[in-house]
mmCIF entry with sequence, helices, sheets and N, C-alpha, C, O atoms, coordinates in Angstrom:
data_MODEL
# 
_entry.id   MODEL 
# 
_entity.id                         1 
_entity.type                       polymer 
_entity.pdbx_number_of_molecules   1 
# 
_entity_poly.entity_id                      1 
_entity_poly.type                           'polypeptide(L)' 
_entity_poly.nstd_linkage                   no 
_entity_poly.nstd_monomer                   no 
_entity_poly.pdbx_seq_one_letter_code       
;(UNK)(UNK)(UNK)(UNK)(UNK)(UNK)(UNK)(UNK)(UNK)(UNK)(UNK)(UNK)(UNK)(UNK)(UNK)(UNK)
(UNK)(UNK)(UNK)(UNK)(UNK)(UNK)(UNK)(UNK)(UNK)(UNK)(UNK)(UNK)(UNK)(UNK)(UNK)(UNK)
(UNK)(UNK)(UNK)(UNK)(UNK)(UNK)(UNK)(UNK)(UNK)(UNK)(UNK)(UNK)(UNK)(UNK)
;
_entity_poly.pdbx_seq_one_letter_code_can   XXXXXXXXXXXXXXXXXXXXXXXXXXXXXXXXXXXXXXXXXXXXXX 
_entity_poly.pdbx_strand_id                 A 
# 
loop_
_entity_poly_seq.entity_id 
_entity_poly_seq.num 
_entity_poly_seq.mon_id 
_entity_poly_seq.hetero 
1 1  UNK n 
1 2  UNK n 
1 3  UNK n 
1 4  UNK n 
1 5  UNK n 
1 6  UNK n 
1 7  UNK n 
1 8  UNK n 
1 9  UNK n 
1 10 UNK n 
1 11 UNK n 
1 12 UNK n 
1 13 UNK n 
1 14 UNK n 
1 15 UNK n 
1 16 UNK n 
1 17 UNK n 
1 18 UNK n 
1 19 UNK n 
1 20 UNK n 
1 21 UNK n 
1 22 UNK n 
1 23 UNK n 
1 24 UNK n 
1 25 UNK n 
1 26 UNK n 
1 27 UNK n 
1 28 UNK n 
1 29 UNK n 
1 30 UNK n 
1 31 UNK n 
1 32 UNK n 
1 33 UNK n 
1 34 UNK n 
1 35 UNK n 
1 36 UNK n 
1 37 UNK n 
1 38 UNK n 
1 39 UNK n 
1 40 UNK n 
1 41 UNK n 
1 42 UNK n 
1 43 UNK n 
1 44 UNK n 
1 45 UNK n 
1 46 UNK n 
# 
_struct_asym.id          A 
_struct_asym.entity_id   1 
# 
loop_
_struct_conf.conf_type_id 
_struct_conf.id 
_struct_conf.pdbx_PDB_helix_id 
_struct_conf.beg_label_comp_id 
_struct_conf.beg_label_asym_id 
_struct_conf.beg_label_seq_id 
_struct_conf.pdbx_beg_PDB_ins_code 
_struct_conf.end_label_comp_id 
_struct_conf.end_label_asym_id 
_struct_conf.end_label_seq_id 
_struct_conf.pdbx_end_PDB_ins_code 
_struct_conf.beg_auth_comp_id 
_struct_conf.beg_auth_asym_id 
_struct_conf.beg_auth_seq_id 
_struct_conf.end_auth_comp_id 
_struct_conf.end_auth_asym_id 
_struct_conf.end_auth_seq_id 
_struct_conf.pdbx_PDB_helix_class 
_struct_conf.details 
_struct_conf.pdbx_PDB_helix_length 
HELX_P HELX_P1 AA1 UNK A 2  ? UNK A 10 ? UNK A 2  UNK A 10 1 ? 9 
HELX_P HELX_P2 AA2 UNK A 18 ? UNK A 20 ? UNK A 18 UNK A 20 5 ? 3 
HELX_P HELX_P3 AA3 UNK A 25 ? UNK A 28 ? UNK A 25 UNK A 28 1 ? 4 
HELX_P HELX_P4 AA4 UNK A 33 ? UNK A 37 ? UNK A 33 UNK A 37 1 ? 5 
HELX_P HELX_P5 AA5 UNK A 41 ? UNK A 43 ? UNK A 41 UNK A 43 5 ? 3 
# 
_struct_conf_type.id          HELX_P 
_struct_conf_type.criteria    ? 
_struct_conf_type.reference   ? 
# 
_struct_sheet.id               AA1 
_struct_sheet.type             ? 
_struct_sheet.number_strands   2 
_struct_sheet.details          ? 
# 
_struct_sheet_order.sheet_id     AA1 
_struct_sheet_order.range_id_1   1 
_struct_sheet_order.range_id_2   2 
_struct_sheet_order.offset       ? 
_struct_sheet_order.sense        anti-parallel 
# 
loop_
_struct_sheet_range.sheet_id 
_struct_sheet_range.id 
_struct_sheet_range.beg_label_comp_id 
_struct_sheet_range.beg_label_asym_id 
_struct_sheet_range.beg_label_seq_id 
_struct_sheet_range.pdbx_beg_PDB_ins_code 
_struct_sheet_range.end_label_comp_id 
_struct_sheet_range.end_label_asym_id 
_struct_sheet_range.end_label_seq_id 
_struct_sheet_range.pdbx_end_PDB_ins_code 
_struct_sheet_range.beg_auth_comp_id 
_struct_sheet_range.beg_auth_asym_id 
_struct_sheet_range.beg_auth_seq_id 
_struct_sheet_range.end_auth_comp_id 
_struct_sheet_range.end_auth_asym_id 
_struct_sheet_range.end_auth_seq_id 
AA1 1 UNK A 16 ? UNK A 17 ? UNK A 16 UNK A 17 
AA1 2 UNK A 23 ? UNK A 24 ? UNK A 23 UNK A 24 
# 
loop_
_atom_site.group_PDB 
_atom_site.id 
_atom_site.type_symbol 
_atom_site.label_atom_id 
_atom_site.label_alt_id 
_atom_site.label_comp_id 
_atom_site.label_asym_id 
_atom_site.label_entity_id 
_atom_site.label_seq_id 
_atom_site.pdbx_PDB_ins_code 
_atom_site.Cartn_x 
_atom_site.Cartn_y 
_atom_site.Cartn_z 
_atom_site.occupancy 
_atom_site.B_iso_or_equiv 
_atom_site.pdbx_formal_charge 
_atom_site.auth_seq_id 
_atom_site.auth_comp_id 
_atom_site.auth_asym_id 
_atom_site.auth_atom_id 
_atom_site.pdbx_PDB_model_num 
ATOM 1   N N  . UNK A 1 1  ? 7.349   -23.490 0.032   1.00 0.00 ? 1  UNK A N  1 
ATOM 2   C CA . UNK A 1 1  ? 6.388   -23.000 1.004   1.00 0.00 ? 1  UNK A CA 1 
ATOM 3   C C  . UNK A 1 1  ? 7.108   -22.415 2.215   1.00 0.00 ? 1  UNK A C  1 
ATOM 4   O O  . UNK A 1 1  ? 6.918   -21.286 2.667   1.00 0.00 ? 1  UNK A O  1 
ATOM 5   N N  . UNK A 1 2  ? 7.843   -23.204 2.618   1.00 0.00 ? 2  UNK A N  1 
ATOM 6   C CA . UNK A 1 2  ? 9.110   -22.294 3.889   1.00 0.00 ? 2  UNK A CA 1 
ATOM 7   C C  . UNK A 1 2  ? 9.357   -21.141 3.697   1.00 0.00 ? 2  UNK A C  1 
ATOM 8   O O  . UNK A 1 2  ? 9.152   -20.275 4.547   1.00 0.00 ? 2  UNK A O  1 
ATOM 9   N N  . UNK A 1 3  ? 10.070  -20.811 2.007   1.00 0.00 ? 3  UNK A N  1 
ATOM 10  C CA . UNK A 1 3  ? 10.227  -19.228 2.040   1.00 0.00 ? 3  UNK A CA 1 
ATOM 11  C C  . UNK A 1 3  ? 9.154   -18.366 2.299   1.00 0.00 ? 3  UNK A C  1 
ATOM 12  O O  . UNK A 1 3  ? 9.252   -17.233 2.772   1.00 0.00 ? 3  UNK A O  1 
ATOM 13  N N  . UNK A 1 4  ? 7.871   -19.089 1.890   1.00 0.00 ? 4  UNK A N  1 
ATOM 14  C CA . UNK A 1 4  ? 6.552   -18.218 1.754   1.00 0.00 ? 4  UNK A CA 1 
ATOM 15  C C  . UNK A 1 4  ? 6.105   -17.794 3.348   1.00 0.00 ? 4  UNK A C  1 
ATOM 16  O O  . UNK A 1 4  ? 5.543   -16.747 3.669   1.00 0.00 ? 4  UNK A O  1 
ATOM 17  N N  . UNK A 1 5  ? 6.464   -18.766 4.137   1.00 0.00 ? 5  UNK A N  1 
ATOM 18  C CA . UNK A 1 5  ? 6.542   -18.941 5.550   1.00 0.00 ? 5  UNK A CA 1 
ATOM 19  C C  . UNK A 1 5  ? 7.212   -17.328 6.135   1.00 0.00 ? 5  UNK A C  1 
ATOM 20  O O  . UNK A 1 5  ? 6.712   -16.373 6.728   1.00 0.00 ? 5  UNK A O  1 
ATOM 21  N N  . UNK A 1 6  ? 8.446   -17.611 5.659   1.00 0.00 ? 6  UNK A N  1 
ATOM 22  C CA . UNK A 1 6  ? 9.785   -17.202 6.503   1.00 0.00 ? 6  UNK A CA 1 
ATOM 23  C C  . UNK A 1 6  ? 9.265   -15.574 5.911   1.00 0.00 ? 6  UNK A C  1 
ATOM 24  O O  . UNK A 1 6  ? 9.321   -14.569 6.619   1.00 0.00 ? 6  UNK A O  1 
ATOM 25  N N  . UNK A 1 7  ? 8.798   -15.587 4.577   1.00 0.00 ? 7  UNK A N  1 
ATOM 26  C CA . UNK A 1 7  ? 8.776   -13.706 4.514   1.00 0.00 ? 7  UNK A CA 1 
ATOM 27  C C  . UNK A 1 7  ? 7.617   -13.291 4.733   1.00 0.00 ? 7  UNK A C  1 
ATOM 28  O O  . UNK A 1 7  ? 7.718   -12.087 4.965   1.00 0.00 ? 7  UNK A O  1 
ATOM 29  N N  . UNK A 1 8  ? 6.247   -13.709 4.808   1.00 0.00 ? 8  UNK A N  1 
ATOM 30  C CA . UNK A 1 8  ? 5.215   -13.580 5.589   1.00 0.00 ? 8  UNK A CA 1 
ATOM 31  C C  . UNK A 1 8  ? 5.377   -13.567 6.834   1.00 0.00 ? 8  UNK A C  1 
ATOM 32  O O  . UNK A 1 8  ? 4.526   -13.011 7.530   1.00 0.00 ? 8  UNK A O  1 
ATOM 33  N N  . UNK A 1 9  ? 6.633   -14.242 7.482   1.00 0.00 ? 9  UNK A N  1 
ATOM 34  C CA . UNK A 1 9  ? 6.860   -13.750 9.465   1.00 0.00 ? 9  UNK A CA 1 
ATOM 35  C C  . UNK A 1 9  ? 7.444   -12.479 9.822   1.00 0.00 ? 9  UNK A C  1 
ATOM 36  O O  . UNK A 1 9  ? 7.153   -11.643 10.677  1.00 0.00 ? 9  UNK A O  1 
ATOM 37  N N  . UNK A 1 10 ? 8.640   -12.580 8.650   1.00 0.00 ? 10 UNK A N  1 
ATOM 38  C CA . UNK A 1 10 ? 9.613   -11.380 8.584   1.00 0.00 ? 10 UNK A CA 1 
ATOM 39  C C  . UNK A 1 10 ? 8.434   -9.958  8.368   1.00 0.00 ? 10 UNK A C  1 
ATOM 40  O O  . UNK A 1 10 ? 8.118   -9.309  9.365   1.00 0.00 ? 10 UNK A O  1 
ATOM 41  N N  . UNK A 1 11 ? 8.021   -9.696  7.359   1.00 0.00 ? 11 UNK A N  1 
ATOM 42  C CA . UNK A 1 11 ? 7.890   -9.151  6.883   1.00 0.00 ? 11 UNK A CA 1 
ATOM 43  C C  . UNK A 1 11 ? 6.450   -8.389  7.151   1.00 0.00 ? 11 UNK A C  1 
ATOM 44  O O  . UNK A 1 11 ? 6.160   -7.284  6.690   1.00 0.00 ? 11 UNK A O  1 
ATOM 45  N N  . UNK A 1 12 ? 5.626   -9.187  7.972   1.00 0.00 ? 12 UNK A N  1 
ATOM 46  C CA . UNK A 1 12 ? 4.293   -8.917  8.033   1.00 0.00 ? 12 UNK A CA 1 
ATOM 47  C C  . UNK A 1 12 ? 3.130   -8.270  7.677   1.00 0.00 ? 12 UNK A C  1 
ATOM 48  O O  . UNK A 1 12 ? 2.743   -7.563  8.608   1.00 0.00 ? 12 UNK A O  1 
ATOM 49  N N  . UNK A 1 13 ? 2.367   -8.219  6.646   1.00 0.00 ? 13 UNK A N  1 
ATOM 50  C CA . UNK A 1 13 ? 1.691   -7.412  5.951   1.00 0.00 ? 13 UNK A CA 1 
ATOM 51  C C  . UNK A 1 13 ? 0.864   -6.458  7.112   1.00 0.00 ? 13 UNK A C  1 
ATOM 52  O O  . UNK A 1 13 ? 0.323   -5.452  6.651   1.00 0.00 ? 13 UNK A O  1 
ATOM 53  N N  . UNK A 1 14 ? 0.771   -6.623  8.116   1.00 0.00 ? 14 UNK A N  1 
ATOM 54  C CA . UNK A 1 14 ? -0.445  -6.118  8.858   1.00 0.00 ? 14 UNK A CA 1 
ATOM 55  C C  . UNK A 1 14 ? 0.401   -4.825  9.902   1.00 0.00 ? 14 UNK A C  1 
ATOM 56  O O  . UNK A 1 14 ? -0.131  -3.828  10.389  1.00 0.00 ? 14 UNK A O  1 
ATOM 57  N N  . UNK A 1 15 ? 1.708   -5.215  10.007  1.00 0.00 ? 15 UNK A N  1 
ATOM 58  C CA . UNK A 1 15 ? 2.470   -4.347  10.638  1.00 0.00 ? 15 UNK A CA 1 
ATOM 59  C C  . UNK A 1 15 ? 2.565   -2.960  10.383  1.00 0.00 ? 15 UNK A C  1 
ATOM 60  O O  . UNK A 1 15 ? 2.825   -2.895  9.182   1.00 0.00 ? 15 UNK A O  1 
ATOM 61  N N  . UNK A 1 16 ? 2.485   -1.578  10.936  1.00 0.00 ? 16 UNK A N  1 
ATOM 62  C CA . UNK A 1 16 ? 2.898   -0.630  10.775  1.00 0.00 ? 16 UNK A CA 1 
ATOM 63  C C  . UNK A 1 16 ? 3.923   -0.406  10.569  1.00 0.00 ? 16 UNK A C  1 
ATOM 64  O O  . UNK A 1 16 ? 4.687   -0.701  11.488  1.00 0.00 ? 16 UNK A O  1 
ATOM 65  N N  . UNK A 1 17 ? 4.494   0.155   9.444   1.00 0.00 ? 17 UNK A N  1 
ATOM 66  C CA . UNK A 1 17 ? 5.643   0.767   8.742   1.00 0.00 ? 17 UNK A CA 1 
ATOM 67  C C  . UNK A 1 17 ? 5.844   2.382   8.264   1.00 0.00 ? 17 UNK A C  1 
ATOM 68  O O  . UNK A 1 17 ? 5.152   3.053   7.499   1.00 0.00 ? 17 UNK A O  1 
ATOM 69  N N  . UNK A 1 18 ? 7.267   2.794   9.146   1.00 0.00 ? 18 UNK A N  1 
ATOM 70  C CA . UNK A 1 18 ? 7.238   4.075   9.221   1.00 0.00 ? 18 UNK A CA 1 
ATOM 71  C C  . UNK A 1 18 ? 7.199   4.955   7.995   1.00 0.00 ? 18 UNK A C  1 
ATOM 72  O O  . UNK A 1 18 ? 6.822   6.120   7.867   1.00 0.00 ? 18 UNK A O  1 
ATOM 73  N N  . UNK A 1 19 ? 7.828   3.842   6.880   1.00 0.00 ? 19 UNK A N  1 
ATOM 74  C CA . UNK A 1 19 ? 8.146   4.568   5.402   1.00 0.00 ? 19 UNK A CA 1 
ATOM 75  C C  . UNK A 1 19 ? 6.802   4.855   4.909   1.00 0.00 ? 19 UNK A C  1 
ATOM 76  O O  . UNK A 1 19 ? 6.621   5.637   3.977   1.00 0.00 ? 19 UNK A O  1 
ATOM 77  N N  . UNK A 1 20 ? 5.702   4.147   5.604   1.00 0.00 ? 20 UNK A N  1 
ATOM 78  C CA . UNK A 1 20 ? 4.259   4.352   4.838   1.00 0.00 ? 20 UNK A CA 1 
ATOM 79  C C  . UNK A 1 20 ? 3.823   4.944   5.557   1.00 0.00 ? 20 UNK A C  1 
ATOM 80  O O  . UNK A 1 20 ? 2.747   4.467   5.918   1.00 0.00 ? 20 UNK A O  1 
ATOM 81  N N  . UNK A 1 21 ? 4.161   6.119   6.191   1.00 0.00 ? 21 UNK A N  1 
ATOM 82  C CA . UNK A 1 21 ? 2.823   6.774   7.376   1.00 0.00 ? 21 UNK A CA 1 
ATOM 83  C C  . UNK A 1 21 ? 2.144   6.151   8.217   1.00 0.00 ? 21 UNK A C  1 
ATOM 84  O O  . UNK A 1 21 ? 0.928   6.308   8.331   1.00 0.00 ? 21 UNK A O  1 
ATOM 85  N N  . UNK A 1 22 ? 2.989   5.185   9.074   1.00 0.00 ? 22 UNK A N  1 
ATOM 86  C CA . UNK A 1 22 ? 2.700   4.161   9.996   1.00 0.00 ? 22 UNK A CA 1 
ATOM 87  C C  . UNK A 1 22 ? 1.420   3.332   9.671   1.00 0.00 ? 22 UNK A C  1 
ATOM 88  O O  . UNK A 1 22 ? 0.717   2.642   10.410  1.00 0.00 ? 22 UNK A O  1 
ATOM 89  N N  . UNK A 1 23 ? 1.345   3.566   8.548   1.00 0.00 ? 23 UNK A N  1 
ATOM 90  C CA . UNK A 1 23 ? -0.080  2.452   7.821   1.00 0.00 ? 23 UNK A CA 1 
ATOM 91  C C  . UNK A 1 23 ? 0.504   1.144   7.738   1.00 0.00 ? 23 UNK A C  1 
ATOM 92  O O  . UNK A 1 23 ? 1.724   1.128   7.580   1.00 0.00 ? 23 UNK A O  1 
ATOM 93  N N  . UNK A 1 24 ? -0.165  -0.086  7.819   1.00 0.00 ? 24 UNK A N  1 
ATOM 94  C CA . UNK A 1 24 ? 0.291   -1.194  7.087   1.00 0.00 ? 24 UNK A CA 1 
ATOM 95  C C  . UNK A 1 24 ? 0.135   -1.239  5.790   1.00 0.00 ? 24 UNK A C  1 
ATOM 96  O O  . UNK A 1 24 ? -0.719  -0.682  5.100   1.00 0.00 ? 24 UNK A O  1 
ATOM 97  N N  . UNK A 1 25 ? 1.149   -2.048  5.434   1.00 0.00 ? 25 UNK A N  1 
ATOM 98  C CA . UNK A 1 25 ? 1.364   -1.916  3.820   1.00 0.00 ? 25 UNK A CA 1 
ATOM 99  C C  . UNK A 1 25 ? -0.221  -2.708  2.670   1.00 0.00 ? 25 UNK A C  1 
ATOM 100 O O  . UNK A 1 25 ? -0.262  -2.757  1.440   1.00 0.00 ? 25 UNK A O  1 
ATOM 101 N N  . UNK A 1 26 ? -1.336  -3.221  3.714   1.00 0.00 ? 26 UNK A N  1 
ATOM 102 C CA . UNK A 1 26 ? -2.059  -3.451  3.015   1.00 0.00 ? 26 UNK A CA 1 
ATOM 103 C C  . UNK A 1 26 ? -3.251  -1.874  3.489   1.00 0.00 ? 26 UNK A C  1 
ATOM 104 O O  . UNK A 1 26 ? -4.198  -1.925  2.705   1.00 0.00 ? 26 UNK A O  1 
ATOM 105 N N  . UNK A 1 27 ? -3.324  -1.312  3.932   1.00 0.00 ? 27 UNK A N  1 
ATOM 106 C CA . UNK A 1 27 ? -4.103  0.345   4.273   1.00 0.00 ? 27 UNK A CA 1 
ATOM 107 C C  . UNK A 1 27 ? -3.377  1.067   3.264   1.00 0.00 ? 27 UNK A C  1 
ATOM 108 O O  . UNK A 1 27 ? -3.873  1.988   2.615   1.00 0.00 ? 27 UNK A O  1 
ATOM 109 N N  . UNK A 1 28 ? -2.084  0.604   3.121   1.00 0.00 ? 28 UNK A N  1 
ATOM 110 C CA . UNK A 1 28 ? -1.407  1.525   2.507   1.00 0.00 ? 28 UNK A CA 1 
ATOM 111 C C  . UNK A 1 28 ? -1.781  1.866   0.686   1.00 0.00 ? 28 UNK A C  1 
ATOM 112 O O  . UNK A 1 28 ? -1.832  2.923   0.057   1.00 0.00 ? 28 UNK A O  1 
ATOM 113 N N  . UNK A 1 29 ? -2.089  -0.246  0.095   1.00 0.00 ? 29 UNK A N  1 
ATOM 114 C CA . UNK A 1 29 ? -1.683  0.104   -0.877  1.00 0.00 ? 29 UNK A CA 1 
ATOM 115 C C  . UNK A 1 29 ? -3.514  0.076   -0.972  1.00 0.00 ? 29 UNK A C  1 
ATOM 116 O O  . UNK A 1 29 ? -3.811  -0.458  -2.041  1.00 0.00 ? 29 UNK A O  1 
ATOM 117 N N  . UNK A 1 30 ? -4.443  0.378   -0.391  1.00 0.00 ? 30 UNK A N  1 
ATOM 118 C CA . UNK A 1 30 ? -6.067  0.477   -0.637  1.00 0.00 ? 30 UNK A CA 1 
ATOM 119 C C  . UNK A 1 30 ? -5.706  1.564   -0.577  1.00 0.00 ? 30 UNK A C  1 
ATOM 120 O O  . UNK A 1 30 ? -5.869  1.891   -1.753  1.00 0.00 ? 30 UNK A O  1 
ATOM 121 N N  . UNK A 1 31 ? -5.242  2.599   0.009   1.00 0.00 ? 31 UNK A N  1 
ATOM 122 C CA . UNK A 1 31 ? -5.559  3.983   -0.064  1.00 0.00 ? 31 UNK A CA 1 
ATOM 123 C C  . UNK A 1 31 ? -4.517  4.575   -1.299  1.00 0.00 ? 31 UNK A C  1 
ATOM 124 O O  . UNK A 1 31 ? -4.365  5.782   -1.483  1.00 0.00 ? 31 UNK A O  1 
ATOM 125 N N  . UNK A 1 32 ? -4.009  3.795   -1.897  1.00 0.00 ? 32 UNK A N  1 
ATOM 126 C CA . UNK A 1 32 ? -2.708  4.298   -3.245  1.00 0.00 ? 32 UNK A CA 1 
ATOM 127 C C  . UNK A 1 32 ? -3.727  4.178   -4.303  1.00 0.00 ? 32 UNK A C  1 
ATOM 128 O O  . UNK A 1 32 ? -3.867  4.853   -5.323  1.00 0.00 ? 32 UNK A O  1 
ATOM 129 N N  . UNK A 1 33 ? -4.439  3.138   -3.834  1.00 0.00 ? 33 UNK A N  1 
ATOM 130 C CA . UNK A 1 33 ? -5.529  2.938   -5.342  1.00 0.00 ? 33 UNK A CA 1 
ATOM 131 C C  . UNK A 1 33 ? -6.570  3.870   -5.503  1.00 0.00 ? 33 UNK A C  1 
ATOM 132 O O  . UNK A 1 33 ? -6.778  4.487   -6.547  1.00 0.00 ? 33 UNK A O  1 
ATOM 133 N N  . UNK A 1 34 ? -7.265  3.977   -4.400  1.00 0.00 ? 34 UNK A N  1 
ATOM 134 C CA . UNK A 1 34 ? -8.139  4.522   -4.039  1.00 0.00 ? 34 UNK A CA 1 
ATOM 135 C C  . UNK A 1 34 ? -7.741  6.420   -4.777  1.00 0.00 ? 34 UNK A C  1 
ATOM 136 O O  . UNK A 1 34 ? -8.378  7.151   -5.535  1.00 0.00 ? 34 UNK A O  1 
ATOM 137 N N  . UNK A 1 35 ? -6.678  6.544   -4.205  1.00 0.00 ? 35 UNK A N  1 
ATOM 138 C CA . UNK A 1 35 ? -6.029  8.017   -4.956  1.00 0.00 ? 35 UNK A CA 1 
ATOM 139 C C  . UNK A 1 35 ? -5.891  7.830   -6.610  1.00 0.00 ? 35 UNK A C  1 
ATOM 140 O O  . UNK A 1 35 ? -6.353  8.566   -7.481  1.00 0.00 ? 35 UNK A O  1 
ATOM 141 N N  . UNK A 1 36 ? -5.136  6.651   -6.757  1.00 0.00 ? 36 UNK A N  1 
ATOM 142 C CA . UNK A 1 36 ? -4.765  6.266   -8.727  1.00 0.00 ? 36 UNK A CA 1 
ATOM 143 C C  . UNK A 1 36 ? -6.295  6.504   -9.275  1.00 0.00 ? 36 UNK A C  1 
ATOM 144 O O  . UNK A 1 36 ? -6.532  7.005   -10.374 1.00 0.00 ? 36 UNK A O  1 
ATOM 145 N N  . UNK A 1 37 ? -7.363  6.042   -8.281  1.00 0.00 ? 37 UNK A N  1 
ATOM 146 C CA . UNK A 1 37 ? -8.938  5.767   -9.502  1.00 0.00 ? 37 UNK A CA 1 
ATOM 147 C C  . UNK A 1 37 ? -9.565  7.489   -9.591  1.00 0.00 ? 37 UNK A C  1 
ATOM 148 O O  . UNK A 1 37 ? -10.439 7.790   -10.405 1.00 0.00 ? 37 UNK A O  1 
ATOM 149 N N  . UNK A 1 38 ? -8.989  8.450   -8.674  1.00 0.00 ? 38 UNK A N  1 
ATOM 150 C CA . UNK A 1 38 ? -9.504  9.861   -8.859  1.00 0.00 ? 38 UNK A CA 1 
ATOM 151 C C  . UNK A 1 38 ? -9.048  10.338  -10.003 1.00 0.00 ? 38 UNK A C  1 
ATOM 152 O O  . UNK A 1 38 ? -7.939  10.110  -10.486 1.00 0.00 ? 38 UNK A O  1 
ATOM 153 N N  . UNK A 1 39 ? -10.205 11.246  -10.609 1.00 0.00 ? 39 UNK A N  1 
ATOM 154 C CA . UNK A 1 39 ? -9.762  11.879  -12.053 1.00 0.00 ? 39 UNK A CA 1 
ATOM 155 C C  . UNK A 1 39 ? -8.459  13.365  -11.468 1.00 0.00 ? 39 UNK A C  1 
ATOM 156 O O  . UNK A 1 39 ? -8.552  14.047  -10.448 1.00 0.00 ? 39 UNK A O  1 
ATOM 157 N N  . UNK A 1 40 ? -7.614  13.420  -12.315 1.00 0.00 ? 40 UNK A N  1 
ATOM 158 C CA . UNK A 1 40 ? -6.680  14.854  -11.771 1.00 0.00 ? 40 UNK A CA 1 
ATOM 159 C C  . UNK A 1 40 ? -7.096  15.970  -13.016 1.00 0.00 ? 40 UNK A C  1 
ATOM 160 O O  . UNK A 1 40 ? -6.837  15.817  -14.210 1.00 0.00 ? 40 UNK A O  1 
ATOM 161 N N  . UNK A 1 41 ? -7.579  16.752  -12.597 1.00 0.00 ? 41 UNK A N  1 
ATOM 162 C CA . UNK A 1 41 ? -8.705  17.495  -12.648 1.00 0.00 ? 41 UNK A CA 1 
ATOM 163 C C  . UNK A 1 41 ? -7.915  18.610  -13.523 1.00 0.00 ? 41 UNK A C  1 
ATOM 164 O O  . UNK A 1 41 ? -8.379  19.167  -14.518 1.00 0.00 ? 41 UNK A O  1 
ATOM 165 N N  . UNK A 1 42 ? -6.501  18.851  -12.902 1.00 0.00 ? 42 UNK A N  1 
ATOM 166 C CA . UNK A 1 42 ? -5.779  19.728  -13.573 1.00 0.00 ? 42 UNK A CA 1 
ATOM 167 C C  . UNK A 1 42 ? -5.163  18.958  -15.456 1.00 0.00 ? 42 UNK A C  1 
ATOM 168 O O  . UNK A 1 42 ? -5.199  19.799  -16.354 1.00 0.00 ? 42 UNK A O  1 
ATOM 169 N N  . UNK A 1 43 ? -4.819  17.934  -15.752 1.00 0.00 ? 43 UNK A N  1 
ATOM 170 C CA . UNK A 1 43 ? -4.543  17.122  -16.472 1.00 0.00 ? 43 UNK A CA 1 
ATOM 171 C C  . UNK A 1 43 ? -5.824  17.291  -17.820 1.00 0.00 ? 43 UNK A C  1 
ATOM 172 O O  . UNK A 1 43 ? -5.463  16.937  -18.943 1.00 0.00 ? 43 UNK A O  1 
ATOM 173 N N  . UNK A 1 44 ? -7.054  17.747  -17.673 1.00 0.00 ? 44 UNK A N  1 
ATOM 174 C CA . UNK A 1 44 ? -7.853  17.526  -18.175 1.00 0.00 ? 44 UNK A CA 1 
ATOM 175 C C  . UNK A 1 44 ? -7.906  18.522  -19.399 1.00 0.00 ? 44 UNK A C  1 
ATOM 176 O O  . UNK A 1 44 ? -7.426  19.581  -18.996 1.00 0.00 ? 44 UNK A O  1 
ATOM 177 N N  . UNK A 1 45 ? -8.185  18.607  -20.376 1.00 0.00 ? 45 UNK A N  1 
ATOM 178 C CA . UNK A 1 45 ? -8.356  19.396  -21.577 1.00 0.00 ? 45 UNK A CA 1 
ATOM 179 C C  . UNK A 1 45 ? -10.352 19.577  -21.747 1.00 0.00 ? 45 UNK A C  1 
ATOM 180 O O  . UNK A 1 45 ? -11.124 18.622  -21.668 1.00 0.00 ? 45 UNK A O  1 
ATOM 181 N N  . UNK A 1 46 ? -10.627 20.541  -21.904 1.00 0.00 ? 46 UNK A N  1 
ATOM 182 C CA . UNK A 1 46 ? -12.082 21.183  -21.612 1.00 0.00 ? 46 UNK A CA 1 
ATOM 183 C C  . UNK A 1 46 ? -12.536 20.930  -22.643 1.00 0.00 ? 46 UNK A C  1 
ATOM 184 O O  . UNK A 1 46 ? -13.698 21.245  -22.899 1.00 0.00 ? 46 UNK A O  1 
# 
């Protein structure tokens, strides 16, 4: 449980991070999904 501690302080899910478009990494990964569930329109065979 300490480690679970120690990288939940470090690490903070709620924090803005520059590698993600200053989103936090939980905005970040709702809006990754949110893109994965769109159909790609070009990919499609008629």
């Amino acid at each position: 449980m300490a480690v679970f501690s120690y990288i939940e302080g470090f690490y903070n899910p709620l924090r803005r991070h520059s590698a993600l478009g200053y989103r936090s990494p939980i905005v970040y990964e709702q809006d990754t999904a949110s893109e994965a569930a769109k159909p790609d329109l070009l990919s499609q065979v008629p």
